[in-house]
C-alpha positions in Angstrom: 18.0 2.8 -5.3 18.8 6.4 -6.6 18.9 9.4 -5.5 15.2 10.5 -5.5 14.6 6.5 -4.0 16.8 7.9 -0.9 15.5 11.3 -0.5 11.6 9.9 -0.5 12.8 7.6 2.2 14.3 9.9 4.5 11.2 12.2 4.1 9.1 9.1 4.7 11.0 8.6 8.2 10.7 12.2 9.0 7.4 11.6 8.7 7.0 9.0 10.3 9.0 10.3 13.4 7.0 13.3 13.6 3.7 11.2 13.7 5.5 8.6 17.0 5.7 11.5 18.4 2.3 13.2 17.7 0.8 10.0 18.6 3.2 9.2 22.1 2.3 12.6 23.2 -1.7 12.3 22.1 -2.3 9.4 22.1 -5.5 7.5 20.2 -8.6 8.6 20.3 -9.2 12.5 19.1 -10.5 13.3 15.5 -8.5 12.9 12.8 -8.5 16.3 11.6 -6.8 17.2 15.4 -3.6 14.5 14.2 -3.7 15.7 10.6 -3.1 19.5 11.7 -0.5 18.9 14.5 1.6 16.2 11.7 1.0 19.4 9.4 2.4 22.2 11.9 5.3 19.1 13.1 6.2 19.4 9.9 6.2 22.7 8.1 8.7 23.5 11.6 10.5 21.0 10.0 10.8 23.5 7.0 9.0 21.0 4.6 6.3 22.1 2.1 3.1 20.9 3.3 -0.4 21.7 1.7 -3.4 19.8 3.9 -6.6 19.4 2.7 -5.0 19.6 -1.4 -8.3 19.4 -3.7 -7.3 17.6 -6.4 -8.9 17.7 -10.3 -7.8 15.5 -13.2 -9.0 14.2 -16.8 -10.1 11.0 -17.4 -11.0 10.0 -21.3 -11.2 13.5 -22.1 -13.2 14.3 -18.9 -12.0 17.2 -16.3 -13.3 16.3 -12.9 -13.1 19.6 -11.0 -11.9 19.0 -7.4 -12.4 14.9 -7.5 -10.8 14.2 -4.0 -8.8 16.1 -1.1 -5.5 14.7 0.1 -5.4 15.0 3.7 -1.6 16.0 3.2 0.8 16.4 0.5 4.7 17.2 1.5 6.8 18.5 -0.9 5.1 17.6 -3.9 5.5 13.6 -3.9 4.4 12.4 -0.8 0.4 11.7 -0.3 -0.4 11.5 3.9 -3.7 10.2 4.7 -4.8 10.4 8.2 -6.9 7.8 9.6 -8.6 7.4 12.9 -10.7 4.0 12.7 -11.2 0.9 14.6 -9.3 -0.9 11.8 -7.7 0.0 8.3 -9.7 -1.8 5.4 -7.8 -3.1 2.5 -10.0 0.2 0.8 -7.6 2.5 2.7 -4.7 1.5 1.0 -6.6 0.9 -2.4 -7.3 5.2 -1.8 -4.4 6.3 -1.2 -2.7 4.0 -4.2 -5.6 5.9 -6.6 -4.5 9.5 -4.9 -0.9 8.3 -6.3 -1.9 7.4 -9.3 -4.1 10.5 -10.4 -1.0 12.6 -9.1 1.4 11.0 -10.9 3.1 10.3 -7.3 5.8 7.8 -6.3 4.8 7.0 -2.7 2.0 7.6 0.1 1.7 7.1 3.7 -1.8 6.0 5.4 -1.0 6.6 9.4 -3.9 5.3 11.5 -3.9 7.3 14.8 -6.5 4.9 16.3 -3.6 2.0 17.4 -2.6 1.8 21.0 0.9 1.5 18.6 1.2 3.7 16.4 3.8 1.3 14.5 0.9 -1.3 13.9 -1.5 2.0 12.3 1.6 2.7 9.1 1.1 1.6 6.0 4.0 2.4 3.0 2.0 2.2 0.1 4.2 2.9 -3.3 3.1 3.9 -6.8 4.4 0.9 -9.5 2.6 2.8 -12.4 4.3 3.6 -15.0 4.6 7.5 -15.9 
């Protein structure tokens, strides 16, 4: 693993250190855009470049689709948060998040389900295997 391999998974662990203890504190059960702003805040404290709610456009085939989808949260320009707050993740969760990766050119996303009694059992590390 290099050196950008190393620094995505410490910022993956602050992540998902600041969302234990979001979620300990919390607990499950409020909207997910009330998790989603307190991860945000948790971590621009943290001094980390957060943008929530990121519209993103992209070409397809010579296409430009203006403002396609919003990332929930985007930290430091390589790491796509989505914020959940369901029952259950569906396999379609991840499958999102992978095509947010892919249409950013991303290496790695986290989907955090706030809606587990743990938290542990709600994170999924989903990484980008497309080639750039």
């Amino acid at each position: 693993m290099g050196a950008e391999g190393e620094r995505l998974n410490r910022l993956t662990r602050v992540v998902i250190g600041a969302a234990l203890r979001i979620h300990s504190r919390i607990g499950p059960g409020v909207f997910e855009s009330v998790y989603e702003m307190v991860l945000a805040r948790d971590l621009t404290r943290q001094r980390l470049h957060v943008e929530r709610q990121k519209k993103v456009s992209f070409e397809f085939e010579g296409m430009r689709f203006e403002n396609a989808f919003t990332a929930d949260l985007v930290v430091e320009e390589k790491l796509v948060i989505e914020v959940k707050a369901v029952a259950q993740l569906a396999p379609i969760h991840s499958r999102q998040v992978l095509t947010y990766l892919r249409l950013l050119e991303y290496p790695l996303g986290l989907l955090i389900n706030f809606n587990e009694l743990h938290l542990r059992n709600g994170i999924k590390r989903i990484a980008n295997n497309a080639p750039t």
